[in-house]
VODO-519130 format. One record per residue (C-alpha): x negated, y, z negated. Coordinates in steps of 0.25 Angstrom, whole numbers, padded with zeros to 4 digits, always signed. Layout:
<sites>
XYZ...
</sites>
This chain:
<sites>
+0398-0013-0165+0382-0008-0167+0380-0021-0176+0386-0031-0164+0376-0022-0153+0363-0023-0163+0367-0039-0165+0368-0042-0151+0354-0035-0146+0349-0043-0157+0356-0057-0151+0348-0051-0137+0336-0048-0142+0334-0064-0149+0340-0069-0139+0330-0063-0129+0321-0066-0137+0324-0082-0136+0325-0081-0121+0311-0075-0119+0307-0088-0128+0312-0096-0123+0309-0093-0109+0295-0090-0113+0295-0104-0118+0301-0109-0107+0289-0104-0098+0277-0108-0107+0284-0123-0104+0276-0131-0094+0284-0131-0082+0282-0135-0067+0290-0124-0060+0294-0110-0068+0306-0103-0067+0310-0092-0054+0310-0080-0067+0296-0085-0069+0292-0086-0055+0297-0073-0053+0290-0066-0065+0278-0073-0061+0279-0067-0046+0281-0056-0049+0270-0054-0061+0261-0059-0049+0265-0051-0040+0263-0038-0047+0249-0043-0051+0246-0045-0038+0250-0031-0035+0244-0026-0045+0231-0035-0045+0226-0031-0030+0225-0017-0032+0219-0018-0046+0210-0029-0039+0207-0019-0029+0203-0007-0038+0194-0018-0045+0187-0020-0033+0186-0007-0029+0180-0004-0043+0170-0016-0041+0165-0011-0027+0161+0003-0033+0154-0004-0045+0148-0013-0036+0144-0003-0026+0139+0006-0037+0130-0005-0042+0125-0007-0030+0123+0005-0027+0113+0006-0040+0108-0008-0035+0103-0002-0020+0097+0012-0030+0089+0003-0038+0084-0006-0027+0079+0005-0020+0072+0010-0030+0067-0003-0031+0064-0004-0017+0055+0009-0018+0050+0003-0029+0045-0008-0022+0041+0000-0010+0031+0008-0019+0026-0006-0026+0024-0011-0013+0015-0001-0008+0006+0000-0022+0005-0015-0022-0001-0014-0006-0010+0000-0011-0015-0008-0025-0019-0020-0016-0025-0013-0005-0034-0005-0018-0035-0021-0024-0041-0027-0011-0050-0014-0006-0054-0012-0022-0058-0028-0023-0065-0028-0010-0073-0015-0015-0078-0024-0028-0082-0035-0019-0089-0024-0012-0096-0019-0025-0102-0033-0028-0111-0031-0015-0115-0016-0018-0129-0020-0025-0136-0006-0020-0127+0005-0023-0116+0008-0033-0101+0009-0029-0094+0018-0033-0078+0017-0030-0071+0027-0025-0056+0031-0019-0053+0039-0007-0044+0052-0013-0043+0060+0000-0044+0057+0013-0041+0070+0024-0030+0065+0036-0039+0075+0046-0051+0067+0042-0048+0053+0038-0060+0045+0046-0069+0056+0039-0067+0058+0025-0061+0053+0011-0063+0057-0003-0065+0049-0015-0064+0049-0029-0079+0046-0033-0088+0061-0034-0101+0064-0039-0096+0061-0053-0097+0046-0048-0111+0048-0044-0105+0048-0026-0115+0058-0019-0116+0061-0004-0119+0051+0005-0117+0039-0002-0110+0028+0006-0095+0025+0005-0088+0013+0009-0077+0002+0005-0076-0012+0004-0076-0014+0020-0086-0005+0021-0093+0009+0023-0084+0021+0026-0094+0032+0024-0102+0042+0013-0100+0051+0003-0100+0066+0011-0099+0074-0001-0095+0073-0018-0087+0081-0027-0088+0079-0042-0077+0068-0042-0074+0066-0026-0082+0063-0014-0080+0064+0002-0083+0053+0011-0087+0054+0025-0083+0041+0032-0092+0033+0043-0078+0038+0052-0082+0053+0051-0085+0061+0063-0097+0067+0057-0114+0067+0063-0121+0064+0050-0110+0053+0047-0120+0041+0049-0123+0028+0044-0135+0021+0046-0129+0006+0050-0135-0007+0054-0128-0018+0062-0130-0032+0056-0135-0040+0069-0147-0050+0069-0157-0037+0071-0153-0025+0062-0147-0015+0072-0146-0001+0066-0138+0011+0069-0129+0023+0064-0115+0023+0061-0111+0039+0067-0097+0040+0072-0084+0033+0072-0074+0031+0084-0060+0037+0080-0055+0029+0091-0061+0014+0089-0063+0016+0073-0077+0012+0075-0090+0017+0069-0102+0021+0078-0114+0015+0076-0125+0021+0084-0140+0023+0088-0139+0005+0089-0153+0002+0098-0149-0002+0111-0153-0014+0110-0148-0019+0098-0138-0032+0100-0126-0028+0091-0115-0038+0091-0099-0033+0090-0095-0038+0075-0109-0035+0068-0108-0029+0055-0113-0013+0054-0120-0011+0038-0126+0002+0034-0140+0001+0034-0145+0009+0023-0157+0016+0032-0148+0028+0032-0151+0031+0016-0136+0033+0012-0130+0022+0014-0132+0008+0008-0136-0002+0016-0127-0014+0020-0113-0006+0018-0105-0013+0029-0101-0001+0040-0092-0012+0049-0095-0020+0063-0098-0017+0078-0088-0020+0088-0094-0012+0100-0108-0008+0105-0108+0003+0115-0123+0010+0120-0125+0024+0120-0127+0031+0135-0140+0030+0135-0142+0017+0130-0152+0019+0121-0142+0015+0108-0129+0007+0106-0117+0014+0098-0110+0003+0090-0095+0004+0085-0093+0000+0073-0080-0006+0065-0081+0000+0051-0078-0010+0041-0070+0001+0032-0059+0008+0037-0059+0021+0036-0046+0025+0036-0039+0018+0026-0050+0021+0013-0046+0021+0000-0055+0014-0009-0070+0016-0006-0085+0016-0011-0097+0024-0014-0110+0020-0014-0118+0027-0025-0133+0026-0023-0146+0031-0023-0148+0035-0008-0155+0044-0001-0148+0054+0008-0153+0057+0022-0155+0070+0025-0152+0075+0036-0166+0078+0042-0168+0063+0039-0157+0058+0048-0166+0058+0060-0176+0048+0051-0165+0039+0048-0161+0038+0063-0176+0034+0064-0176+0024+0053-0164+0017+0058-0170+0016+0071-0183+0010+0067-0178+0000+0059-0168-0004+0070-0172-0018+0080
</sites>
């Protein structure tokens, strides 16, 4: 009896083993329908991969969305960075070509300076409360800068030395409200026309040019020069134009406003003029006045 049971589980286990050739041959052949067990062992293999392909399609994405998001995420820190890289590259390259242009036009300037030595110098401090009065530069008595000596850009003058350290200097511009801040000026007309640049208008920016003869014919647009009568400063450094001529109230003289051809309130690269000069004491001031007035029309 256990011999015919082990025999016939044998018999099944061939003959199973025939069926599931055949049929497996069977269903390689190339056929134009398949059978209903084949159809439904294919629906219902699809639709348990579609059940299970969503979901796991839908985890997938999720995944990809917080990958995604995450790399952007490093993307927007990095441009930032970028951006506030940019920023600051921006802002050297429009300081480096304000220094290029203001530095190029200063060595076109030093061509022309045959009687007196420039020396360069850069404004280091400047006080808020007294901005259209003074400024520091780096240039002292080490460089040879003593009092007096005139100061002035590529536009320009903007004033004198006022005092020196041993490697800095104060400057007093033409804008300070100061009595002994003078400059003896001329007005290039057909006729000579001297003057004194004393004072400055807050309100117009203008320059004061004062003790102008009467009768002097000055024209709006002719140039203002230093005239070098006054012992400190050069002569022919450019001061700026006249755009008004107004008497005084007694009309014995005219008070002419000036537009400097500097400005005065954005100063960064500047000028001194180191030269022999003599300084006008201040019991000479009154024989300068003279002097300028005799030599006037």
């Amino acid at each position: 009896m256990p011999q015919f049971f082990t025999n016939k589980r044998l018999i099944i286990l061939l003959g199973s083993i025939i069926i599931l050739v055949a049929l497996i041959g069977f269903s390689l052949r190339d056929r134009a329908n398949i059978t209903w067990p084949e159809k439904f062992v294919k629906d219902v293999t699809g639709f348990g991969q579609n059940i299970v392909s969503k979901p796991a399609g839908a985890v997938e994405e999720f995944f990809d969305d917080v990958r995604r998001l995450r790399n952007t995420y490093e993307e927007n820190e990095k441009l930032r960075v970028h951006l506030a890289e940019l920023a600051q590259l921006e802002s050297d390259v429009a300081r480096l070509e304000k220094d290029n242009a203001e530095l190029r036009k200063v060595l076109e300037k030093e061509e022309s300076l045959s009687d007196y030595e420039p020396v360069q110098a850069t404004v280091i401090a400047r006080n808020p409360d007294r901005w259209y009065e003074l400024i520091t530069i780096d240039q002292g008595e080490s460089n040879g800068i003593e009092p007096d000596m005139a100061v002035m850009t590529a536009d320009g003058l903007v004033g004198k030395v006022k005092s020196t350290s041993k490697f800095t200097s104060t400057v007093q511009l033409l804008s300070a409200h100061d009595a002994q801040n003078r400059v003896s000026a001329l007005i290039q007309a057909d006729t000579a026309v001297y003057g004194l640049i004393e004072g400055y208008d807050e309100e117009k920016k203008m320059l004061k040019m004062t003790k102008i003869p009467s009768d002097s014919k000055v024209k709006k647009g002719q140039s203002v020069i230093t005239s070098g009568l006054g012992g400190v400063f050069p002569k022919g450094l450019v001061i700026g134009k006249v755009t008004d001529l107004v008497p005084d109230e007694f009309g014995l003289t005219q008070t002419a406003l000036v537009q400097p051809a500097a400005s005065f309130y954005d100063l960064e690269h500047v000028m001194v003029s180191k030269r022999a000069m003599t300084k006008v004491l201040p019991e000479e001031e009154d024989r300068q006045q003279v002097v300028i007035e005799e030599e006037g029309p």
